[in-house]
FIZAKE-610496 format. One record per residue (C-alpha): residue in one letter; x, y, z. Coordinates in steps of 0.1 Angstrom, whole numbers, padded with zeros to 4 digits, always signed. Each point is the difference from the previous one (the first is absolute). Layout:
N
AXYZ...
END
This chain:
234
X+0104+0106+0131X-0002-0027+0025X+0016+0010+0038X+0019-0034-0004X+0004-0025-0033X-0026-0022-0008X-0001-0037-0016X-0028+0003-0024X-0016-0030-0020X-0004+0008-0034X-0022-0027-0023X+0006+0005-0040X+0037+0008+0012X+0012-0008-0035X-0028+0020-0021X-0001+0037-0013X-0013+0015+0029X+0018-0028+0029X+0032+0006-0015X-0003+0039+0004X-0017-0007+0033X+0031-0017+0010X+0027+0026-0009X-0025+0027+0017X+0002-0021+0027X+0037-0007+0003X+0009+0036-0006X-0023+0015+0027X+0020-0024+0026X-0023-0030+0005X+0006-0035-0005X-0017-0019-0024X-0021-0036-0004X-0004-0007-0036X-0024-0023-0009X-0011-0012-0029X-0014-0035-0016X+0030-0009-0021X+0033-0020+0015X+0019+0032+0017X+0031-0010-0013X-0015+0002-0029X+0004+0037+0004X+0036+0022+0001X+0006-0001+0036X+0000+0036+0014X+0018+0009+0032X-0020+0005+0033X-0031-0019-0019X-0013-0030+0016X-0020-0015-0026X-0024-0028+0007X-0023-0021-0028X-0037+0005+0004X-0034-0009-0015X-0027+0023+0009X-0023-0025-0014X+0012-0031+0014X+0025+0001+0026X-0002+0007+0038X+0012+0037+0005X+0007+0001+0035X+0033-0012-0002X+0010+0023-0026X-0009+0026+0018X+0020-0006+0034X+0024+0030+0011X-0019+0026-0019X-0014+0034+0012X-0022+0007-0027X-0017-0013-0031X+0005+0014-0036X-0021-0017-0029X+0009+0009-0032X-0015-0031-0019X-0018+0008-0035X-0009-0014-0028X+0015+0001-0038X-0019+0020-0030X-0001-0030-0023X-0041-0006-0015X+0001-0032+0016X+0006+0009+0037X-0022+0029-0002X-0023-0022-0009X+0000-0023+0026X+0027+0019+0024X+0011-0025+0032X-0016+0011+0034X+0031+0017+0014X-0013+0030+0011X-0029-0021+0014X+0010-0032+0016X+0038+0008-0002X-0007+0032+0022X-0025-0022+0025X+0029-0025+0002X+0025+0027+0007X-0027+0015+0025X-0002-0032+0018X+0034-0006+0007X+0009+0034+0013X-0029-0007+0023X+0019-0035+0009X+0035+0024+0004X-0017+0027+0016X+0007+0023-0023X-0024+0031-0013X+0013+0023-0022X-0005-0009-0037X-0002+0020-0031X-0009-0009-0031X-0006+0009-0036X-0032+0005-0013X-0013+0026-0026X-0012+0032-0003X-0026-0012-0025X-0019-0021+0024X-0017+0030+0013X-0005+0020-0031X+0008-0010-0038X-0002+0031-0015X+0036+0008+0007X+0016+0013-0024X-0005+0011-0042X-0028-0015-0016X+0022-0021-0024X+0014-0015+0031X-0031-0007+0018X-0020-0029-0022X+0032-0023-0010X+0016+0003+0040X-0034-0009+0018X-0010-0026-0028X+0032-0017+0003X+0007+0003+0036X-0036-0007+0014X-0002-0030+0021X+0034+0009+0010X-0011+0037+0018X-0035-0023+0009X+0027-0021+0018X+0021+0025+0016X-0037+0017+0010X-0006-0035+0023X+0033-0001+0016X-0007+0039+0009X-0032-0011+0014X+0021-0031+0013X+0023+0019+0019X-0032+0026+0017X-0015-0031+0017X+0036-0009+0019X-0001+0016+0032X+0033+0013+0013X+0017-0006-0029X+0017+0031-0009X-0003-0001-0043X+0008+0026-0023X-0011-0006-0037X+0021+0022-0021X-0021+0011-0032X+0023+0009-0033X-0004+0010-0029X+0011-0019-0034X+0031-0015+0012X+0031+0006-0022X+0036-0001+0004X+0022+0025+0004X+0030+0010+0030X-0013+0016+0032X-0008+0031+0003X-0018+0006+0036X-0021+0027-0016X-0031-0016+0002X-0037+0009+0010X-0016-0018+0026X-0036+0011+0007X-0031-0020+0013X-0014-0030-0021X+0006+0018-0033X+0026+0013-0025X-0004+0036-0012X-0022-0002-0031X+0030+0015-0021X+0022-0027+0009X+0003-0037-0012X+0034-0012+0007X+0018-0018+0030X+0038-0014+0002X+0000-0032+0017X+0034+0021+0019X-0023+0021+0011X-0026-0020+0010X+0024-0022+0019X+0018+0030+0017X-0037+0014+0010X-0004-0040+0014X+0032+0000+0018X-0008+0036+0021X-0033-0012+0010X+0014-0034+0015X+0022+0023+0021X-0029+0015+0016X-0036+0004+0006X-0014+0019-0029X-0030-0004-0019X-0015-0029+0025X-0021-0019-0018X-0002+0021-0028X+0002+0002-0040X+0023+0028-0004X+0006+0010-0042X+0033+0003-0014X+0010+0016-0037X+0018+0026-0016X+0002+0017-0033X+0020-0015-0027X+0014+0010-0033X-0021-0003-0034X+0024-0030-0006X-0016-0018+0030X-0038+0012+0001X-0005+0002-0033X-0029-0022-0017X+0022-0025-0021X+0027+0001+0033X-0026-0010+0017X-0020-0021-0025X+0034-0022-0006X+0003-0010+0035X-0041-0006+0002X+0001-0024-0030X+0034-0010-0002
END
């Protein structure tokens, strides 16, 4: 844990992994920035969260970002055929954008999501493997250039968390982090897990510009093929 609390900027602060990202953040001590694209009040206001409204795509981010220590992003895209399709350049021109106004703030620590399956996508059973790269394809290819992105910023201090096939669940903390890749028996990541893994590595200096993997095992009833396949395909 961090020697004093932090304020921490967390984009997606509303999703499945920002809202966990959030809680992590609040009960580890730190204050929190949430940011997302929607009205804040359209969102339950939480104690001790300063939210703010922010377009990654179109809005100046500087701003947003004023008074924060460090810079979560937990933007992502939905699992519907038509976004997969055609997904929006978050992880792309969102995370230059973000990039850009830390610069303008002064700011340099950033970690973001990415996946483990932009360095190898033979993760996991085969049943998984052909309907989880078809589908997700130019989403990992975009992740891969915001990766290669994030190498060409000097002095920027980026981590790009790699998980496995996000799912839901309550937090555990018993997690595997290794370089770049999950273990090959593993497929799974909670988004609490993910975001409490985010959290620890904005209170420090691990992993510098790094892709450090993160799963764990799972029940049948959550790495099983039609578990699996239902969430793929809907």
């Amino acid at each position: 844990m961090a020697d004093a609390p932090l304020t921490l900027a967390i984009f997606g602060a509303s999703g499945a992994t920002g809202g966990h990202a959030v809680s992590a953040a609040r009960r580890r001590g730190h204050r929190v920035i949430g940011l997302d694209r929607e009205d804040p009040a359209a969102h339950q206001a939480a104690q001790c969260i300063d939210w703010r409204k922010a377009d990654v795509l179109s809005d100046d981010l500087s701003e947003v970002l004023k008074g924060a220590d460090a810079v979560l992003s937990c933007l992502g895209v939905g699992n519907d055929p038509r976004t997969l399709l055609s997904p929006p350049p978050l992880y792309t021109e969102g995370t230059a954008a973000i990039c850009d106004a830390m610069q303008t703030r002064g700011l340099d620590r950033l970690i973001v999501i990415s996946a483990t399956f932009v360095e190898v996508r033979n993760r996991g059973p085969v049943w998984f493997r052909l309907p989880a790269m078809v589908g997700l394809a130019r989403v990992f290819d975009q992740m891969a250039q915001m990766e290669a992105q994030l190498r060409r910023r000097d002095g920027l201090a980026w981590t790009a968390v790699r998980p496995g096939w996000l799912m839901e669940g309550e937090f555990t903390g018993d997690y595997t982090v290794q370089a770049d890749v999950i273990p090959p028996d593993q497929i799974r990541t909670r988004h609490a897990d993910l975001a409490d893994f985010m959290v620890r590595l904005a209170e420090g200096r691990d992993w510098l510009r790094q892709t450090p993997a993160i799963a764990r095992p799972e029940d049948d009833d959550k790495s099983s093929p039609r578990a699996v396949a239902n969430e793929i395909i809907g």
